[in-house]
N, C-alpha and C positions, 0 to 999 in steps of 0.2 A: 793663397800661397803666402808663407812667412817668408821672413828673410833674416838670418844670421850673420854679423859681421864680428871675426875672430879677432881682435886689434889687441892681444897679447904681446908677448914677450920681450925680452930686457934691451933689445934695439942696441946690442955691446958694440957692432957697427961702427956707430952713432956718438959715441962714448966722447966726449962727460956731457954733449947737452941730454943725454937721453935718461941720464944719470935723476933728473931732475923732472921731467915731462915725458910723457909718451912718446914713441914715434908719431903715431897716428894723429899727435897735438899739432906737433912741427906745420909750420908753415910748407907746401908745393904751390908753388908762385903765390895770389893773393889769399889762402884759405886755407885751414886746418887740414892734415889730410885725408881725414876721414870724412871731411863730405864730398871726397870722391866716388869709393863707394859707394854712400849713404844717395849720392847722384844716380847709379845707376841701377838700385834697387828699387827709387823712383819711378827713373824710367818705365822699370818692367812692371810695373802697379803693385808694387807692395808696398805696404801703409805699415803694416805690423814687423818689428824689428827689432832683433836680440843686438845687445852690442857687449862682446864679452872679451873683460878685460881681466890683467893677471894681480891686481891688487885693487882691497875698499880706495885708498886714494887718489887710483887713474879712474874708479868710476864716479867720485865726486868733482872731479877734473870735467870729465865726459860730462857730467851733469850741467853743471854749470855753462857747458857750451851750448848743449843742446834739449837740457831738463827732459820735459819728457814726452817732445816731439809737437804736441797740440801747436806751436806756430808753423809749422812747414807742415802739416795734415798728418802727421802721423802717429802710431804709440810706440813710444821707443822704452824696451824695459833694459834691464842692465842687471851682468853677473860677473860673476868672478869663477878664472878657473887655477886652481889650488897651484898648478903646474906645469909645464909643456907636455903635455901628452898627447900631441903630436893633433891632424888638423879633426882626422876624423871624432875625436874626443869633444868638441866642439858639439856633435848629435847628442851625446850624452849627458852632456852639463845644458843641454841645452832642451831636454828631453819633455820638460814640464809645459817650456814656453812651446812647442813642435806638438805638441799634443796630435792629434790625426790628421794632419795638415802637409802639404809638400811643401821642402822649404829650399831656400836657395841660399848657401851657404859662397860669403866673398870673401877675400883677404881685403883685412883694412888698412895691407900699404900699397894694393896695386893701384896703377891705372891705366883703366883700360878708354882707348878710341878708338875712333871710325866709324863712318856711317853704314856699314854692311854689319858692325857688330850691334850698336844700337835698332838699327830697324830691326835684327833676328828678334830683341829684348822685346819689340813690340806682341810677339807670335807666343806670347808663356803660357797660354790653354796651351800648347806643345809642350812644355815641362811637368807637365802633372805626374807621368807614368816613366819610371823607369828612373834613370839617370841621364842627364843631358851635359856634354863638358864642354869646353873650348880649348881650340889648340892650334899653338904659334908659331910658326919655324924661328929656332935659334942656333946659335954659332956653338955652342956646346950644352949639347943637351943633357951631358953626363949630371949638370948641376941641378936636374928637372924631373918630374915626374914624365915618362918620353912613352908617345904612344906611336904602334907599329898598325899600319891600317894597309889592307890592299891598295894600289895604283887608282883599279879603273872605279870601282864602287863604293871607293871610302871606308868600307866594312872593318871594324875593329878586328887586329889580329893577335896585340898584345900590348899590355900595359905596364909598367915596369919603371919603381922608385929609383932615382937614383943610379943608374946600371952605368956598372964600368966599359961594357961596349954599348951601348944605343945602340937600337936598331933602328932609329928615323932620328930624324933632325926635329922635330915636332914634340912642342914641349908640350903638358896642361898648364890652363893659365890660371891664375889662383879667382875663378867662380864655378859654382858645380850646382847642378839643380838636381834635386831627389824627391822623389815621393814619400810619403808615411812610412815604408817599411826600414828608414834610413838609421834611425836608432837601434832598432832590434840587430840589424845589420853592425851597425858600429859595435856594438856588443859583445857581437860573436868575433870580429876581428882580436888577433892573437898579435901583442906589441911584436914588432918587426928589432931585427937586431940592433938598431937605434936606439930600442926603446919606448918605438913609440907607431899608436895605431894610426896607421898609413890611408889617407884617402883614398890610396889606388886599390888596397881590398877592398873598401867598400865598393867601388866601382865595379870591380869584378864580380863580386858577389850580385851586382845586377848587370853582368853581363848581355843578356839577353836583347836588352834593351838601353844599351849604349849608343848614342849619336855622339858623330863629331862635327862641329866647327872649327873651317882653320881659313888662315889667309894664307897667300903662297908670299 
């Protein structure tokens, strides 16, 4: 399994220190924040890892932090994507490095804890097939990608970017595991009225074989 860490875009948030550094540079408490991520991709045993950023100068930044991985064991390569086109576009620009491989795709400003989340990271022979997500209860889910799952069996019922009513309080949290067919997938996604190709079709389009993790 590969691993993809999206640490793009303009952090306007952030604005003027982001003006100058990445978000994902910025200090969260004693450390860069992307070896947050870069932490939990560990965890789950992957060595090999995209880290795709939105200009040549955030990846000579990234460089410089983290060159190219050989001291923490790992190969870290590094791309550039032209423009926000949204997270699923991330398989795409990322298509060369994913070669026949399942990969696990994180945001490079979350982070994520807990020991019920990490020990799952231990089980990743369970992410090879299908699509694997996690998912969080929040106070307004309207801001989130919000999945609607039955009561008693978890069972996926609906998954839905952004939606002006939610139908669960359960957000996706920004990690997603897919198998090889995740590019071809990304592909055939049609930009959502945003603009931009949505994680959530790719999800759907593996349907089939959707698990959820969630804390209450």
């Amino acid at each position: 399994m590969k691993g993809i860490i999206l640490a793009g875009g303009l952090g306007t948030r952030l604005y003027p220190s982001t003006r100058v550094i990445s978000k994902q540079l910025m200090c969260l408490y004693n450390k860069p924040m992307i070896y947050y991520p870069l932490s939990v991709l560990m965890i789950a045993g992957i060595t090999e890892i995209l880290i795709i950023t939105n200009n040549e100068s955030n990846i000579a930044n990234f460089q410089e932090l983290l060159g190219d991985g050989s001291g923490l064991g790992l190969q870290i390569s590094y791309q550039t994507q032209e423009k926000p086109r949204g997270l699923a576009d991330a398989f795409i620009v990322g298509e060369k490095f994913i070669g026949t491989s399942p990969v696990c795709l994180i945001l490079g400003d979350n982070f994520f804890y807990g020991d019920e989340f990490f020990s799952t990271l231990s089980y990743r022979n369970l992410f090879n097939n299908g699509c694997r997500v996690f998912a969080y209860k929040v106070e307004h889910p309207e801001n989130y990608g919000v999945i609607e799952f039955s009561p008693n069996d978890c069972k996926v019922l609906s998954i839905e970017e952004k939606p002006r009513e939610p139908k669960s309080h359960y957000a996706l949290t920004g990690i997603y595991f897919f198998d090889k067919t995740c590019v071809e997938k990304a592909k055939a996604v049609e930009p959502s009225s945003r603009g931009e190709l949505e994680i959530v079709d790719v999800i759907k389009n593996t349907w089939r074989k959707v698990a959820v993790r969630f804390r209450h």
